[in-house]
Structure formats: structure tokens, C-alpha cells
mmCIF file of the C-alpha atoms, coordinates in Angstrom:
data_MODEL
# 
_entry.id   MODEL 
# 
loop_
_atom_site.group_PDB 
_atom_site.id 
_atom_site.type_symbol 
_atom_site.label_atom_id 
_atom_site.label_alt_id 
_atom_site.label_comp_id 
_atom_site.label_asym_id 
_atom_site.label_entity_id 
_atom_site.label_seq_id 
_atom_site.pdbx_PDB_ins_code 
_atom_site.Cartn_x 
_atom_site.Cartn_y 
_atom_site.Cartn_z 
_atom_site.occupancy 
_atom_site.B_iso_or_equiv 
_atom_site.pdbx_formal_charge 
_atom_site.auth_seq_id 
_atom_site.auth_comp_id 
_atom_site.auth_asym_id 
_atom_site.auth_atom_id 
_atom_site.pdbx_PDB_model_num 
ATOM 1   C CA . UNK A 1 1   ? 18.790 115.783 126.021 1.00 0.00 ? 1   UNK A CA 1 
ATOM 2   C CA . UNK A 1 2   ? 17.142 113.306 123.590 1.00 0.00 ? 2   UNK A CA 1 
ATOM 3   C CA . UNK A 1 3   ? 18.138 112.718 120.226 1.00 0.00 ? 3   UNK A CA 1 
ATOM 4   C CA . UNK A 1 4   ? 17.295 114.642 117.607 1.00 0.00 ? 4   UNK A CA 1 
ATOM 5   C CA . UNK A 1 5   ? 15.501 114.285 114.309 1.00 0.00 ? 5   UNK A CA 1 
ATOM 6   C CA . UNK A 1 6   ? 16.831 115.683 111.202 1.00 0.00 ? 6   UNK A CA 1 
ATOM 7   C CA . UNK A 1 7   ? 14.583 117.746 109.027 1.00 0.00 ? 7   UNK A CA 1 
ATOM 8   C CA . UNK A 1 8   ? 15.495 119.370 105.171 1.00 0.00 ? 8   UNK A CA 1 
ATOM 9   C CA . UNK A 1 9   ? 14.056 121.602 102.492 1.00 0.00 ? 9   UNK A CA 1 
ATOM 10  C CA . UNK A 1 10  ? 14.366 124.759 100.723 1.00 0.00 ? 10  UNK A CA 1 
ATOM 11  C CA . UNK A 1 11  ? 12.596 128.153 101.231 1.00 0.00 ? 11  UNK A CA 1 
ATOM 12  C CA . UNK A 1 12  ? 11.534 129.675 97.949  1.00 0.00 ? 12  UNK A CA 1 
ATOM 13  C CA . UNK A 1 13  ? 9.368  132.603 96.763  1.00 0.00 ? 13  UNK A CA 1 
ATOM 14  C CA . UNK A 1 14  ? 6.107  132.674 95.004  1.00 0.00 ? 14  UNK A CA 1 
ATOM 15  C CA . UNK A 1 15  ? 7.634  131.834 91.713  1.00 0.00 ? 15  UNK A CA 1 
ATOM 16  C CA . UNK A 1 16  ? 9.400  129.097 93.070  1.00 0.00 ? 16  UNK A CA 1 
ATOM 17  C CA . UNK A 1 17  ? 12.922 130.773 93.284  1.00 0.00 ? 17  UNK A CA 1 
ATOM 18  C CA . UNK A 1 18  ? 14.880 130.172 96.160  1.00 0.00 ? 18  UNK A CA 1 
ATOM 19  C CA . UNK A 1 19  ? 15.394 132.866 99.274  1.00 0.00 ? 19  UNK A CA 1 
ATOM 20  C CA . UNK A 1 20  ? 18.610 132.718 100.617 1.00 0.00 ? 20  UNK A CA 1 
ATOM 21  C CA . UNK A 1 21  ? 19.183 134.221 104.152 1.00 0.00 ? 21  UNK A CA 1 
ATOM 22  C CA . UNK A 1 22  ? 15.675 132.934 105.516 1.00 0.00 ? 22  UNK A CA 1 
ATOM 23  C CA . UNK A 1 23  ? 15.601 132.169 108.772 1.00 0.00 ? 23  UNK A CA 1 
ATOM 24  C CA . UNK A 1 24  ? 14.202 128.677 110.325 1.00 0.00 ? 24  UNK A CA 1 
ATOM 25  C CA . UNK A 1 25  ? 12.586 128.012 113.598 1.00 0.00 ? 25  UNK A CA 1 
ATOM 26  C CA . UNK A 1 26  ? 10.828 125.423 114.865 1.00 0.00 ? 26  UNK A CA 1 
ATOM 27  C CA . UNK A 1 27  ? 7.433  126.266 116.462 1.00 0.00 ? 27  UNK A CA 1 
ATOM 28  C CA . UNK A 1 28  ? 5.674  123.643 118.865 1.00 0.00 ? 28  UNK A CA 1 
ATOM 29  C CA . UNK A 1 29  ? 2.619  122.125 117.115 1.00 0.00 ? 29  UNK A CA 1 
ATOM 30  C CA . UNK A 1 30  ? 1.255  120.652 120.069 1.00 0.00 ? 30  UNK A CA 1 
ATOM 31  C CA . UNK A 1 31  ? -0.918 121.576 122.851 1.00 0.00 ? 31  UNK A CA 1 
ATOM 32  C CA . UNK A 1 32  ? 1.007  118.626 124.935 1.00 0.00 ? 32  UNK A CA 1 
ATOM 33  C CA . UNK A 1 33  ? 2.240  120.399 127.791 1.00 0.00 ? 33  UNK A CA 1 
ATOM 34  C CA . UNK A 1 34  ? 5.712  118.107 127.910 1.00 0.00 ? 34  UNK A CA 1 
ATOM 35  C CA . UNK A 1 35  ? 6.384  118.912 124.431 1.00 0.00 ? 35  UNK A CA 1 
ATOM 36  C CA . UNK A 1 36  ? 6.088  122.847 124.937 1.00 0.00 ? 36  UNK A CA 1 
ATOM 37  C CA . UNK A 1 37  ? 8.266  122.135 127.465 1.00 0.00 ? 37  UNK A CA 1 
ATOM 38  C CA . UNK A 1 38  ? 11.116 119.892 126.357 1.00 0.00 ? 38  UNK A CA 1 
ATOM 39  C CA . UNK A 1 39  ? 10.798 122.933 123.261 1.00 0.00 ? 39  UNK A CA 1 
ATOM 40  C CA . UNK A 1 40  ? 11.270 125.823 126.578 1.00 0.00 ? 40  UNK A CA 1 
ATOM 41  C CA . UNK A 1 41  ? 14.119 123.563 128.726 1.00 0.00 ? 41  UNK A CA 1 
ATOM 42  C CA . UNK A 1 42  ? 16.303 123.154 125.474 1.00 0.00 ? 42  UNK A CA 1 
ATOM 43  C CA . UNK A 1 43  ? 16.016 126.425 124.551 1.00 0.00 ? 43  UNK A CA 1 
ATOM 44  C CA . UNK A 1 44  ? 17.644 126.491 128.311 1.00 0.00 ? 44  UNK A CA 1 
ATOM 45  C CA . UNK A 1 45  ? 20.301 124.498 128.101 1.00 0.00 ? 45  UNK A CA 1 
ATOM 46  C CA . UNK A 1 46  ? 21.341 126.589 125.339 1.00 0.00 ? 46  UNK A CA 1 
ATOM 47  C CA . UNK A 1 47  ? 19.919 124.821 122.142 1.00 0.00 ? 47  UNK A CA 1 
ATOM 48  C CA . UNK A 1 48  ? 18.801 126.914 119.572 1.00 0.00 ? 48  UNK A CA 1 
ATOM 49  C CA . UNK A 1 49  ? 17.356 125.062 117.269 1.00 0.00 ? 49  UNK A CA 1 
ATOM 50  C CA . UNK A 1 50  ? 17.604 127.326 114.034 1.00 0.00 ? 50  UNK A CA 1 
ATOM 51  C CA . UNK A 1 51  ? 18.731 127.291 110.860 1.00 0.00 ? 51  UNK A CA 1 
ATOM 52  C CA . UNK A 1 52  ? 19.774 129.939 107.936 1.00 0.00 ? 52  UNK A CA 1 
ATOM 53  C CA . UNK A 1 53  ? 18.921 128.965 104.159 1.00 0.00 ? 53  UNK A CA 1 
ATOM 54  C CA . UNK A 1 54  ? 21.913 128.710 101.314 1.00 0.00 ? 54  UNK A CA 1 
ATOM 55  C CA . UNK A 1 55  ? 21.667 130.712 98.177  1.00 0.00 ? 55  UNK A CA 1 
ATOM 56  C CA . UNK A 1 56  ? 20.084 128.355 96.705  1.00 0.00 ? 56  UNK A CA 1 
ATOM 57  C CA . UNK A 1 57  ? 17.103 128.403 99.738  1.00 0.00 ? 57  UNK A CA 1 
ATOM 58  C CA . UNK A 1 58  ? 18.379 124.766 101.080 1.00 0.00 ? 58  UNK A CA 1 
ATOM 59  C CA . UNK A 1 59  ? 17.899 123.858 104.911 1.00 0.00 ? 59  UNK A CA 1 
ATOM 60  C CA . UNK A 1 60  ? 19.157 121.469 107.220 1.00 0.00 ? 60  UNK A CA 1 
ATOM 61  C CA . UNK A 1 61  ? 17.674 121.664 110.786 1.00 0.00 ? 61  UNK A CA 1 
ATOM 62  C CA . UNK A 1 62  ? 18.124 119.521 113.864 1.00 0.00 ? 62  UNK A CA 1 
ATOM 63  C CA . UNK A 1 63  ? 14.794 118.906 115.833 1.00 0.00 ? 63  UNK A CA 1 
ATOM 64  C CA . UNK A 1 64  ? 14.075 117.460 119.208 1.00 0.00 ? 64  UNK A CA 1 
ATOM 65  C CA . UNK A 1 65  ? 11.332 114.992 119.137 1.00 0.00 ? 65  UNK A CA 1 
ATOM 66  C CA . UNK A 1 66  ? 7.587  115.761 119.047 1.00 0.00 ? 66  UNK A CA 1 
ATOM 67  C CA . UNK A 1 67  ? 5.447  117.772 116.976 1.00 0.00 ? 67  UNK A CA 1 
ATOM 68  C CA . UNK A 1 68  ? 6.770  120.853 115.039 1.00 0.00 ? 68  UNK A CA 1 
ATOM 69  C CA . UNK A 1 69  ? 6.151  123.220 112.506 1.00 0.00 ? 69  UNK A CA 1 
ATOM 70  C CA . UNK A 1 70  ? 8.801  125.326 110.902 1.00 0.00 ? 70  UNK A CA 1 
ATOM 71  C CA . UNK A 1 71  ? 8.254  128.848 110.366 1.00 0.00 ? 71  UNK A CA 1 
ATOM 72  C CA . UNK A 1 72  ? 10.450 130.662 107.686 1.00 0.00 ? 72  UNK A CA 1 
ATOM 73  C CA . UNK A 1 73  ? 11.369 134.763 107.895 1.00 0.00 ? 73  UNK A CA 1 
ATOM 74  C CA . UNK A 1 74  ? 13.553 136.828 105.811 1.00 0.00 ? 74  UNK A CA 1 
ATOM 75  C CA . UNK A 1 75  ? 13.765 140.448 104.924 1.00 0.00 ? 75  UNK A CA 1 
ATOM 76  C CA . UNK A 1 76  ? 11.246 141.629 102.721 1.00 0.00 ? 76  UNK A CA 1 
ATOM 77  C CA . UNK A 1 77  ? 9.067  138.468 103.034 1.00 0.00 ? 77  UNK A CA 1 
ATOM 78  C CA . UNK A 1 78  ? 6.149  137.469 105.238 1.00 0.00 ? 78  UNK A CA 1 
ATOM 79  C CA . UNK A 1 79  ? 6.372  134.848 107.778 1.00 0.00 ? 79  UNK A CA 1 
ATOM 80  C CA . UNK A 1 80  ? 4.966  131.343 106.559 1.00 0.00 ? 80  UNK A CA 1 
ATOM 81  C CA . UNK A 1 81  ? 4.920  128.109 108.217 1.00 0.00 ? 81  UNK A CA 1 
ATOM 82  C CA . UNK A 1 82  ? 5.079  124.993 106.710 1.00 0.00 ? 82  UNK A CA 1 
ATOM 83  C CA . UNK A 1 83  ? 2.848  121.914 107.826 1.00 0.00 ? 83  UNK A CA 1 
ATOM 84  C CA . UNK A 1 84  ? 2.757  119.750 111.042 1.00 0.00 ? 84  UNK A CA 1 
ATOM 85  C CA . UNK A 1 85  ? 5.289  117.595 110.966 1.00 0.00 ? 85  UNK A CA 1 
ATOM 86  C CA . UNK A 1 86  ? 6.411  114.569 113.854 1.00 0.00 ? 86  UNK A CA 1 
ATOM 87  C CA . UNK A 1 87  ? 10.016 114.462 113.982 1.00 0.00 ? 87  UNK A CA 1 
ATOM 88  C CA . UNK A 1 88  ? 11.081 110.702 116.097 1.00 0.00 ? 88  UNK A CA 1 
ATOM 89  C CA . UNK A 1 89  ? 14.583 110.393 117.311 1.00 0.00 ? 89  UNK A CA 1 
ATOM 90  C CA . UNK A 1 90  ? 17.148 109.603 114.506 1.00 0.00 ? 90  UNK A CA 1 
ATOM 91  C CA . UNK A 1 91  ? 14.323 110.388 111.600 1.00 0.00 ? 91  UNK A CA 1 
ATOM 92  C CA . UNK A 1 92  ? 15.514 112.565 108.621 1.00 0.00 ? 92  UNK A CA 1 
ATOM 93  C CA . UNK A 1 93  ? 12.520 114.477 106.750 1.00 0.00 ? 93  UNK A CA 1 
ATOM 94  C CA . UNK A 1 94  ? 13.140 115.231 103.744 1.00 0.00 ? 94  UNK A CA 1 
ATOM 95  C CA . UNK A 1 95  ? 11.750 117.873 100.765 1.00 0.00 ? 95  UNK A CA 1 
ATOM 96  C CA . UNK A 1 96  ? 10.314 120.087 103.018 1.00 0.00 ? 96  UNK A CA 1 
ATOM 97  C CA . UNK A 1 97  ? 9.255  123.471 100.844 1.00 0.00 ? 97  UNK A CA 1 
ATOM 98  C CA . UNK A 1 98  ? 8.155  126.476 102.776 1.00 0.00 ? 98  UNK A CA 1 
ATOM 99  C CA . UNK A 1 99  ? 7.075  129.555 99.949  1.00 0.00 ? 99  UNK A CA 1 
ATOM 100 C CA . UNK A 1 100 ? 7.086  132.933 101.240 1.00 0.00 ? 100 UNK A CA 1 
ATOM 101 C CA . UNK A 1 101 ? 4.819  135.603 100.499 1.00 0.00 ? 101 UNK A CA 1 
ATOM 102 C CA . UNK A 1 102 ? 5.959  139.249 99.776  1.00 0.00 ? 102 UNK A CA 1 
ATOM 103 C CA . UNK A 1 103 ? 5.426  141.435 102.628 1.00 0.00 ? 103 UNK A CA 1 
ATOM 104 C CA . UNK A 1 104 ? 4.326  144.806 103.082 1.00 0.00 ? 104 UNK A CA 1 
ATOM 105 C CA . UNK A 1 105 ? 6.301  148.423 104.498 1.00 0.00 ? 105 UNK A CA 1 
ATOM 106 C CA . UNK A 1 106 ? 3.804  150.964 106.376 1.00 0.00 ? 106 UNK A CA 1 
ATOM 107 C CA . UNK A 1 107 ? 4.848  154.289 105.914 1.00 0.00 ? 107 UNK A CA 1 
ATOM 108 C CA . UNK A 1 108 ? 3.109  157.500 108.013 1.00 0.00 ? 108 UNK A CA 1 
ATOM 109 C CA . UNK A 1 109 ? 3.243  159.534 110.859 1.00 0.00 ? 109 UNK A CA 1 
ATOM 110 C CA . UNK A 1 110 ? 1.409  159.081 114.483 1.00 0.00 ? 110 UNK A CA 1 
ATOM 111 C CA . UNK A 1 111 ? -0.582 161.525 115.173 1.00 0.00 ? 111 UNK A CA 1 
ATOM 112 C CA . UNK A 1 112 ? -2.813 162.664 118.377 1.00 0.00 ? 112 UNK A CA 1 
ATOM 113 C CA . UNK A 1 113 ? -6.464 162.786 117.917 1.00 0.00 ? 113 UNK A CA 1 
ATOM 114 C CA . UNK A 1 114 ? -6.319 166.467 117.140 1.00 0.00 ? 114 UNK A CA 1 
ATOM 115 C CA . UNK A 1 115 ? -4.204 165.661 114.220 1.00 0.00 ? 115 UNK A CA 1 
ATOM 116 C CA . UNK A 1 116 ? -0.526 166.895 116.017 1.00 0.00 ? 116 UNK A CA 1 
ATOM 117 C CA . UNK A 1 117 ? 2.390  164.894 115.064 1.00 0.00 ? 117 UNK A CA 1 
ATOM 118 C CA . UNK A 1 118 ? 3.729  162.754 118.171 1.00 0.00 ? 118 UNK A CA 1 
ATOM 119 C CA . UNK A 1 119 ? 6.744  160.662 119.155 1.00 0.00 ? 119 UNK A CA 1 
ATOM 120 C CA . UNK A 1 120 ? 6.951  157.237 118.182 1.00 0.00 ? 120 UNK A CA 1 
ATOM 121 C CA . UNK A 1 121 ? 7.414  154.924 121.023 1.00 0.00 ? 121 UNK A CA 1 
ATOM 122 C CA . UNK A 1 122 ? 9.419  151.955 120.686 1.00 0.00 ? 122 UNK A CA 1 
# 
């Protein structure tokens, strides 16, 4: 496996507060086939490249080399990704900031087209 690259930030809200508990994945920002799949074989070999946010919305996050963008989730939030960014062997990144964006619930019933309630399917 090659060496990995060493990015770190904070997740925070729209005001700028932090979120603690987010959730940090990298997502391939390439269309280079090799680098979706060095991204696929690690995920193999059993590295998960994730990381979970402290309470005050701090990161730390080991990333193979290539082209990335991190994408943040937590409860109650919407998804957002931060920019590209090229993580090279040994590099640490730092001052990453990924803001979230309050998400939204659905509630309501399915219904058939005659207006009958019907199961949910998973």
C-alpha cells in the first residue's frame, strides 16, 4: 500500500459552530481509472479511510495518494463536500473547513393512485 497523506480541518455549521459526530469520507475526484481503483483495492484490503469529528468539529484523516474530495455527513445535516484537493505521499493539508447545510425530514404516507394507503417498501 503506498503512503499516505495526512489531511485536517473542522466541520462546522452555517454559523460557523462546530458539528461534532460528522462523519468524513474521502470521495475520488478523478476520472483516472488507477486512482478509482487504488480508492476500490484499499477499501479491499480493509482500509477505511474515515474519520469522525471532535466536539469541537476537528478532523484528522489519512489519505492515499491522488485526487480527493472529502464529503462530510451527520444527523440532521446535509451532505457537503469540500474542494478538490491532491494529497502526495507524506503531505499534511491543513485548515480544511467543510460547512454543512441543515437538512430536511419528509413526512407522509404512500399512497396508490386511487388514493389507498400502501406499504412502504424498504
Amino acid at each position: 500500500m503506498k503512503p499516505e497523506a495526512t489531511v485536517r480541518g473542522r466541520v462546522v455549521d452555517p454559523s460557523g459552530h462546530p458539528v461534532a459526530g460528522a462523519v468524513l469520507r474521502p470521495k475520488p475526484a478523478s476520472s483516472d481509472p488507477w486512482d478509482l481503483l487504488d480508492t476500490e483495492l484499499a477499501e479491499i484490503q480493509g482500509y477505511s479511510q474515515k474519520a469522525v469529528t471532535d466536539a469541537a468539529g476537528r478532523f484528522s484523516l489519512g489519505l492515499l495518494p491522488g485526487w480527493h474530495r472529502l464529503e462530510a455527513r451527520a444527523d440532521g445535516w446535509k451532505s457537503s463536500r469540500s474542494g478538490t484537493l491532491r494529497a502526495a505521499a507524506g503531505q499534511t493539508i491543513d485548515g480544511i473547513e467543510i460547512r454543512l447545510q441543515r437538512g430536511a425530514v419528509v413526512f407522509g404516507r404512500k399512497m396508490d393512485l386511487d388514493f389507498a394507503p400502501t406499504e412502504a417498501k424498504p
